[in-house]
N, C-alpha and C positions, 0 to 999 in steps of 0.2 A: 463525403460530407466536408463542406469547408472548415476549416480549424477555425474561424468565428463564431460558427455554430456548436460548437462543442461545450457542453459543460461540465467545469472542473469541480467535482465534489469537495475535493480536498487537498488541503498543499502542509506538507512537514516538514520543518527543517529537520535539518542532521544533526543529531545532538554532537554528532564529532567532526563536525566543519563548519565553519560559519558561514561559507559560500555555496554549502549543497544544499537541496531540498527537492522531495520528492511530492509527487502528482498523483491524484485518481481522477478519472474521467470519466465520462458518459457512455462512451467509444469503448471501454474495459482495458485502456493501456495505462501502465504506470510510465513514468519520467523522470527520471532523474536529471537533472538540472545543477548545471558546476557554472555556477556567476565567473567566475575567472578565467572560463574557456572561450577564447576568441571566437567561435564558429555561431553562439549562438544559438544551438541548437542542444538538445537531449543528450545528455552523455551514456543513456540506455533508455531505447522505447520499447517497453514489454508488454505484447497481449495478455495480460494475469487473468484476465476473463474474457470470456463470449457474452457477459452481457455486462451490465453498467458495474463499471469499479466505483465504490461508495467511499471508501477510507482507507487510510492507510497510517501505519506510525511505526520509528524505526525503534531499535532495540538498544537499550540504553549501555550496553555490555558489551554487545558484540557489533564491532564497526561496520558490516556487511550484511547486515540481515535488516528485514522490512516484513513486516506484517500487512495484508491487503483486505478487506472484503468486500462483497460483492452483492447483487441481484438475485443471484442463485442460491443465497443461504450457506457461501463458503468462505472459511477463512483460509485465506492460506499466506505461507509464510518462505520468504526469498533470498537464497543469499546471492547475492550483487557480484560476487565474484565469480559466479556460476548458475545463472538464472534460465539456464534452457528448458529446466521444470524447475516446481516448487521443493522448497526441505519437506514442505508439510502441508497437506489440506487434510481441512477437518470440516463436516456437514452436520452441523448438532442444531442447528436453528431452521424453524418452520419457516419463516422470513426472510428477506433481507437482510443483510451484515451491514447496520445501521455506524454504527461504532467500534473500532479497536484501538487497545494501548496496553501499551508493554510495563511493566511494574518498572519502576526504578529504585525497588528494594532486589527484586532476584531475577537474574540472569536468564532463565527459561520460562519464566509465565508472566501469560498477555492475558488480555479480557474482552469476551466480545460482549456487544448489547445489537440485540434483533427488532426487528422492527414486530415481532410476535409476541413484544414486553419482557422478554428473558436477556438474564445475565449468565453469560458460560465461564 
């Protein structure tokens, strides 16, 4: 598929760079994206799903971790310094992983909302 064709669900900045921000796409790859890198290019491209990556938000605490979800009804959650699997998946939603975000009161709990009208 041509990269024109692609649609990006969603873009986050890094709460801890002013030049990173992260990607979810149709294709189910995240991106990581560093504006200050000459090349241009992804500074990690991750299959986080086999079907459409819906969102994504990073973790207000910890500098390396990303939360994703998906088409398949999973969240799961990545740390950047070591992404060849996820820290965590979790399959609590009948739906789509419509929405996630990470508290910026505490360190370990995010929130999904499904497209099956629930809040996890």
């Amino acid at each position: 598929m041509p990269v024109s064709d692609l649609i990006v669900y969603q873009a986050a900045w890094s709460p801890h760079s002013a030049f990173t921000y992260a990607s979810a796409s149709q294709d189910g790859i995240m991106q990581l994206w560093d504006m200050q890198a000459d090349n241009q290019k992804p500074q990690i491209y991750l299959a986080a799903s086999e079907n459409e990556l819906l969102c994504i938000d990073w973790a207000k605490y910890a500098t390396n971790m990303v939360v994703t979800g998906s088409s398949d009804c999973k969240t799961r959650g990545w740390d950047l310094r070591n992404y060849s699997q996820p820290v965590f998946e979790i399959i609590d939603h009948g739906h789509a992983v419509k929405k996630v975000k990470f508290s910026p009161f505490h360190p370990t709990t995010f929130a999904s909302v499904s497209y099956d009208t629930t809040l996890r």
